[in-house]
N, C-alpha and C positions, 0 to 999 in steps of 0.2 A: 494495408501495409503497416501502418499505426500499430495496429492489433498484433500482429506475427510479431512485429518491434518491443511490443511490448509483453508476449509471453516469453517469447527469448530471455529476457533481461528482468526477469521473472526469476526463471529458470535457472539461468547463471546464478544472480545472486543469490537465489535459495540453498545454493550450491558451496559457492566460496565466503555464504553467511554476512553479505553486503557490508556497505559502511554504517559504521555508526555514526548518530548525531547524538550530541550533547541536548540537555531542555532547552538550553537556549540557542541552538542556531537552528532548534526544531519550532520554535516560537516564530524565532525572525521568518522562517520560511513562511510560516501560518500568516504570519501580520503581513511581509512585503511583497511577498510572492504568490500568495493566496493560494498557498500549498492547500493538497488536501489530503488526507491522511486516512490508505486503506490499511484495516485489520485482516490480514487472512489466515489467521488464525481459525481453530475449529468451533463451532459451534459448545462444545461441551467447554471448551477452555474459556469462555469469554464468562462465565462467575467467576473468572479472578481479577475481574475489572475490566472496560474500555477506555476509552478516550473519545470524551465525548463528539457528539462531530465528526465521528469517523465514520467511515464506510467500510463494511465488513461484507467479505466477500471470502469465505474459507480458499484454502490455493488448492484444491481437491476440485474447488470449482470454477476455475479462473476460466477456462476453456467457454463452458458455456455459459460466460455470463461479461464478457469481453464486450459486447454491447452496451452495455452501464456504463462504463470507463470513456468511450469515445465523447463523452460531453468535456471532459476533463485532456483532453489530445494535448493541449497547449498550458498546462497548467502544474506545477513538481508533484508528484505523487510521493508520497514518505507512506514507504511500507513497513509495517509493525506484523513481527510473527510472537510468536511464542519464546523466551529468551532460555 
């Protein structure tokens, strides 16, 4: 259920181009919340830098790799694409 919850809302926000976070309530998240921060962006795009610490999981491949994510069920996910 988690998984389908979470390509959903994937989906959507890819869609209506989600909210933005400022560096610092994307900081707060990291220090209080223990955000973790996936890139899905594409593979060729990531030589224009990462963030480090991040988890990169292109969104071409979210489907089969939804498995990775279930450790992180209970924990903010701050998704970064390509701007």
């Amino acid at each position: 259920m988690f998984l389908a919850l979470l390509v959903a809302l994937l989906l959507v926000e890819k869609q209506r181009g989600g909210k933005a976070l400022s560096p610092q309530q994307t900081v707060l998240l990291l220090n209080r919340e223990e955000a973790i921060v996936l890139d899905v962006r594409e593979k060729k795009d990531l030589a224009e830098g990462v963030i480090i610490g991040s988890m990169h999981i292109p969104y071409t491949g979210i489907k089969d790799r939804l498995a990775e994510l279930e450790k992180y069920r209970n924990k903010t996910i701050i998704v970064t694409d390509k701007m």
